[in-house]
Each structure stands twice: as structure tokens, then as C-alpha cells.
C-alpha positions in Angstrom: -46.3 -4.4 -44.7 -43.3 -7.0 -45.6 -43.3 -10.0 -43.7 -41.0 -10.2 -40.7 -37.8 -12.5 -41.3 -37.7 -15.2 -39.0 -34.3 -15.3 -37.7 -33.0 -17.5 -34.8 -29.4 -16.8 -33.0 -28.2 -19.6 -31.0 -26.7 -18.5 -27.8 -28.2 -15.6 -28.4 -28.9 -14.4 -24.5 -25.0 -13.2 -24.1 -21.7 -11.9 -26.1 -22.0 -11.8 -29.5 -25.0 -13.9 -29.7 -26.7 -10.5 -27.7 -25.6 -8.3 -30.0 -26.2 -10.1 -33.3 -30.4 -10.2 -32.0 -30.0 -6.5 -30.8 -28.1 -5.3 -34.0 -31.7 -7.5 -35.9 -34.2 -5.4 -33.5 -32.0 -2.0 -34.5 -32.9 -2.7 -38.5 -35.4 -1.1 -40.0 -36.5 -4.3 -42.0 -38.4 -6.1 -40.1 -37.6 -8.9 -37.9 -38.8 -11.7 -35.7 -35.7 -13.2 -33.6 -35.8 -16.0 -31.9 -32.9 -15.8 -29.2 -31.5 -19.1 -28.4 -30.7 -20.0 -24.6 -29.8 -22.8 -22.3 -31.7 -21.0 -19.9 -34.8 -19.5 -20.2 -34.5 -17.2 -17.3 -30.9 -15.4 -18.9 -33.0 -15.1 -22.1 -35.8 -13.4 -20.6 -33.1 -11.4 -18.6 -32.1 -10.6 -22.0 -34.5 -9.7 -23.2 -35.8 -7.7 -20.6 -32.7 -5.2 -21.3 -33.3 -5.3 -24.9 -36.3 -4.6 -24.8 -34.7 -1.2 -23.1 -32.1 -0.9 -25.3 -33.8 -1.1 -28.7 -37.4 0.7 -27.0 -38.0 2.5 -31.0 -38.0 -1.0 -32.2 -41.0 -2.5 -33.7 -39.1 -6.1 -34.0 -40.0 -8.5 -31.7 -37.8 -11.1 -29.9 -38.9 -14.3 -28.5 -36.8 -16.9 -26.0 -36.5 -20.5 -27.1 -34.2 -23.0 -24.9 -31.8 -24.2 -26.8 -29.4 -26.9 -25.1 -26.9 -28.2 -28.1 -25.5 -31.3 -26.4 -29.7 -32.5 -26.1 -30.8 -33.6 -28.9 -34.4 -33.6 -27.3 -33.6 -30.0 -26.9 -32.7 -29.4 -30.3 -35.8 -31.3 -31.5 -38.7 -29.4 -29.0 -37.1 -26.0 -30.4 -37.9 -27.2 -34.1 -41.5 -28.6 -33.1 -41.8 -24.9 -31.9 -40.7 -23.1 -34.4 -42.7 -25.0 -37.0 -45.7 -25.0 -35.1 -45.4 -21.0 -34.5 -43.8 -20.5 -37.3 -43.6 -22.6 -40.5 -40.6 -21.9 -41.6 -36.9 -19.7 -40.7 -35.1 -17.6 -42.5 -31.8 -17.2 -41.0 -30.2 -19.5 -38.9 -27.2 -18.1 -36.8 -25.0 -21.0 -35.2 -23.6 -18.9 -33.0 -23.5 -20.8 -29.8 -19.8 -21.6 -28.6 -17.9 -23.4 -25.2 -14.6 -23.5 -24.3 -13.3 -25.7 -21.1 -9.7 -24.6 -21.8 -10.0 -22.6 -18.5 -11.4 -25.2 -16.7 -8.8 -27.9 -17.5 -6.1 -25.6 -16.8 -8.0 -25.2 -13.2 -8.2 -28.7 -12.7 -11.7 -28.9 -13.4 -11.8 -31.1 -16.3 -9.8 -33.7 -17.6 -7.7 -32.7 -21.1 -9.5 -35.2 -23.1 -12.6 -33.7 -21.3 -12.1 -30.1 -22.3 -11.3 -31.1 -26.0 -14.7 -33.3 -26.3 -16.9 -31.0 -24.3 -15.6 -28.0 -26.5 -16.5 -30.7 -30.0 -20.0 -31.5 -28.5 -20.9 -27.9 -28.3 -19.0 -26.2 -31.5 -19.4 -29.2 -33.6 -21.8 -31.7 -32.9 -24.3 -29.9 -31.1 -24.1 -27.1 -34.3 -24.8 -29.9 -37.1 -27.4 -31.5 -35.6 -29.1 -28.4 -34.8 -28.5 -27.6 -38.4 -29.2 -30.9 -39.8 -32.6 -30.7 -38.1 -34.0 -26.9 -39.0 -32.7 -27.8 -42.9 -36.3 -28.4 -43.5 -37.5 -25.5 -42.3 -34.7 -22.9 -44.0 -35.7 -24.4 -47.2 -39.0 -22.9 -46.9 -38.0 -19.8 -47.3 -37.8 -17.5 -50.4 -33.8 -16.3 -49.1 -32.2 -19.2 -46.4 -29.3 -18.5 -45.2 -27.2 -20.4 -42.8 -24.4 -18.4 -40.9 -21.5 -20.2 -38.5 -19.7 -18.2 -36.4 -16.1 -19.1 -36.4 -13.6 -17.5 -34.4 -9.9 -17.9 -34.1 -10.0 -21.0 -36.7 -7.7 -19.3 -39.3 -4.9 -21.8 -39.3 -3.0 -19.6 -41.7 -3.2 -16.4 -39.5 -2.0 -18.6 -36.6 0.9 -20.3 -38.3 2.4 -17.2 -39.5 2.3 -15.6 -36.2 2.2 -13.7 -33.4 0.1 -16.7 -31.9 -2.4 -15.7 -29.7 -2.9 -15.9 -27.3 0.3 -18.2 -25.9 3.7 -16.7 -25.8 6.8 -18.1 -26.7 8.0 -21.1 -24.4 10.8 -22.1 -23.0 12.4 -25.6 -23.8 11.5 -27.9 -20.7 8.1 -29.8 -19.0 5.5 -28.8 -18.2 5.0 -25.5 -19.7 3.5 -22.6 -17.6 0.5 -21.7 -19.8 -1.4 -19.0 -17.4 -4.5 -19.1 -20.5 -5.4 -21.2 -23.1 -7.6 -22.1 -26.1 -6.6 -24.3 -28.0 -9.5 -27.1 -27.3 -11.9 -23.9 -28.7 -9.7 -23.0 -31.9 -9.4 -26.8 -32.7 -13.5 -27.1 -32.9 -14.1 -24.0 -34.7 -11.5 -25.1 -37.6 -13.6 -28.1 -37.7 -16.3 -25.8 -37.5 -15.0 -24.2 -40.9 -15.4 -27.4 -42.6 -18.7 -28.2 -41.3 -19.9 -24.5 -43.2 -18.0 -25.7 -46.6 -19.9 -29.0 -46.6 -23.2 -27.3 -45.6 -22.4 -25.3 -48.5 -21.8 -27.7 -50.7 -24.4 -30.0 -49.9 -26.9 -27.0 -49.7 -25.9 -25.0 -53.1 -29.0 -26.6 -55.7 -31.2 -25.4 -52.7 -30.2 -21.7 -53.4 -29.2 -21.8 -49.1 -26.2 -19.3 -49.0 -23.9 -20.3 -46.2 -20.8 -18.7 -44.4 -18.3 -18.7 -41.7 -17.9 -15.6 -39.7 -14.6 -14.5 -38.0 -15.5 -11.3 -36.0 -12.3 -11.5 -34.2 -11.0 -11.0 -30.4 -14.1 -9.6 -28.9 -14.5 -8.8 -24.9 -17.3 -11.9 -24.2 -17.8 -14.2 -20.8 -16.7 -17.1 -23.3 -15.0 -19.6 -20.7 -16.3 -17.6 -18.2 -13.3 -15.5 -18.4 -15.5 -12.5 -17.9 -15.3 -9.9 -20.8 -13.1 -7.0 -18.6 -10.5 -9.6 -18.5 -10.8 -10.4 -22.4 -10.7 -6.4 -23.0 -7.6 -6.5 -21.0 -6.0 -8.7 -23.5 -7.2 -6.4 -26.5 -10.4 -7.7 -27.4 -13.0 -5.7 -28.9 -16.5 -4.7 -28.1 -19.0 -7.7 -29.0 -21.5 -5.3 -31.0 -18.6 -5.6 -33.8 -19.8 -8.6 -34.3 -22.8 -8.7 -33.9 -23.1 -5.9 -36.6 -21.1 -7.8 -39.2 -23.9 -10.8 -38.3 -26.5 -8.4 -39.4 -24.4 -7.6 -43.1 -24.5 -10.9 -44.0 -28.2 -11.4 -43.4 -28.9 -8.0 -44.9 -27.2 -9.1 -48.0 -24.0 -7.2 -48.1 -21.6 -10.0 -48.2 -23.7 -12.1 -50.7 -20.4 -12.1 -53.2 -18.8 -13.9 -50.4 -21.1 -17.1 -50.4 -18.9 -20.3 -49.1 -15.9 -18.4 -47.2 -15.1 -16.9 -43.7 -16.1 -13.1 -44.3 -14.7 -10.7 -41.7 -15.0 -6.9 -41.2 -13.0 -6.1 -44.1 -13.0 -9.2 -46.1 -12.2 -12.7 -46.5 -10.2 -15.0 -44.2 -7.4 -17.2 -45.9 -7.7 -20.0 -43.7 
């Protein structure tokens, strides 16, 4: 029997996180995930339903809390995954905040939405990354995936822009929803994959972005009815293009932001 790949999803109890470890258990290669949580309970929640979903499966799944602003949290998760496991396969930064929502509600400050949003998306992603490095490059095939959506700068520029209409001249404007803290970190987030790339290439560690596009998540806390309202698409679109690139079907496209049907000009 092949040995399992070990693949861990960050923020893998919810959204596109959920799907990209249930689209793994679905495959007929075989798999150990290791799903990715702030809280241990929601993973085991997960899991639980899973474990229901994907009942043919003989993949297993495994919670691991995962907290990206800790960087004791970040650093238990590796002692356990080398101690269980000696190396990893695939890591999957898909882990995302937004406080957009919660600065428009008065919760936050603006300067604290944009920093809590970098913390997460950016800071929290390359330290995690930074400190499993030594375990991907045990294995025979590493390959190191970010998850980047709504960073295409390009896209945005040329229009429509999404998701804020057109405004009138005059202060302040009435933005009813917002994102542009989130799309801010995940452009940076696209440059954080081209320097993992770089630095990375003479270790044969193929590295992408990932744009899966609009998909109906609880990102923000928005809940995903409301996101599907708006024209977002079912999560499991995602997480089956996650499951492509670790499969090997987008190998050509080593270094850019693959989506469903292609490349992203950023």
C-alpha cells in the first residue's frame, strides 16, 4: 500500500478550508489531513460531519489547533507534527480574517481592522510557513499552496469593482460592505508565495497562489446565505481546485495564481 500524504489545511474546520480536507478524504490516493483550527471543539465538530459525509473513505483526518497570531501555537503544532509524523507533504495556508465588517460596525478601529486582517493573512501565514519549511523538505513531492482571494489588482482596476459600487462625490461615503483591509493582505499575500517560490526553487518545493473566487463562506462572519446573495459560489469549488494542485494537475503552473480555468494576471 502507498504511503498516505501528509497534508495539513489551515483553517481547515470551516469554508473552503472544509472542503479542501473533504475533497483530500474523497480521493482515492491516500491521505492523512491534518485540519487546522483555532478551536479544537469546531474541528472535532468537523470532523464529526465529515466523517459522515465521506463514510466510503479510508483517509483519515486529525484536529490540530492552530492559532496564527501565537507563535507558541504555531510552534506546539510543528512539535506535533514531527513527533507523529516526521515530515508533511502539503501545506495549505488557507487560513484567512477579515475585520472589514467589524470596523464598519464600530467594533474595531480602521487601523485595527487593516493590522488584525495583516497578522492573520500575512504574518501569521509566513511564520507558520517559515517554521514547517523543515518538515516539507522531507518529503519526496513538497508543495506549499496559499490561498489568495480577491488579490488580482489587474482584475480590480479594470472593473466592475467588487464588491463597492460607484460613489458619489462628498464625505463620508455610505459603504453598507467592505473589504478592502482583506484584499490589501492577500495581495501581499501574493508576494509572500513568489518569494517562497523563489527562495524554495533548488529545494524542488513547488509553490502557488490560489484564487477560487467569490465563494459563499462565514468569512467576516458574514454568514455564507448572505455571501450567496451577492453571487458567490459554493465553497467545494474551491476546495476541489485545492485538491488539482496537490494531485499534480496544475504542476505547469508552478510560481502563479492558478484558478479554475487558468492563470490570474495580477
Amino acid at each position: 500500500m502507498a504511503s498516505r500524504v501528509i497534508a495539513f489545511v489551515s483553517g481547515g474546520n470551516g469554508g473552503i478550508g472544509y472542503e479542501a480536507v473533504k475533497a483530500l478524504l474523497q480521493s482515492p490516493k491516500p491521505y492523512h489531513v491534518l485540519m487546522g483550527s483555532r478551536s479544537l471543539d469546531k474541528a472535532k465538530t468537523a470532523i464529526e460531519n465529515l466523517k459522515k459525509e465521506c463514510s466510503e473513505s479510508n483517509n483519515t483526518v486529525e484536529a490540530l489547533q492552530l492559532d496564527l497570531t501565537s507563535d507558541d501555537s504555531i510552534e506546539k503544532a510543528f512539535k506535533h507534527v514531527e513527533k507523529t509524523q516526521g515530515l508533511l507533504d502539503v501545506l495549505i495556508n488557507n487560513a484567512g480574517a477579515t475585520f472589514d465588517l467589524e470596523f464598519l460596525g464600530g467594533k474595531v478601529s480602521l487601523r485595527e481592522a487593516f493590522n488584525k486582517a495583516y497578522d492573520v493573512n500575512v504574518a501569521g501565514t509566513n511564520v507558520l510557513t517559515w517554521t514547517f519549511i523543515p518538515l516539507l523538505l522531507k518529503s519526496s513531492d513538497p508543495r506549499l499552496i496559499f490561498v489568495s482571494g480577491l488579490s488580482a489588482i489587474t482584475k480590480a482596476a479594470e472593473g466592475p469593482y467588487f464588491p463597492t459600487p460607484p460613489q458619489p462625490a462628498g464625505w463620508p461615503k455610505q459603504i453598507s460592505f467592505e473589504t478592502i483591509g482583506y484584499r490589501c493582505s492577500k495581495c501581499a499575500l501574493n508576494m509572500l508565495m513568489v518569494d517562497w517560490n523563489h527562495k524554495l526553487k533548488e529545494d524542488k518545493v513547488k509553490v502557488w497562489a490560489l484564487g477560487p473566487g467569490m465563494l459563499a463562506t462565514n468569512l467576516g462572519g458574514m454568514g455564507p446565505e448572505k455571501a450567496a446573495e451577492m453571487g458567490a459560489k459554493h465553497p467545494s469549488i474551491g476546495g476541489q481546485l485545492i485538491r488539482t494542485v496537490v494531485e499534480g494537475e496544475r504542476d505547469a503552473d508552478v510560481g502563479k495564481m492558478v484558478i479554475r480555468d487558468g492563470i490570474m494576471t495580477w
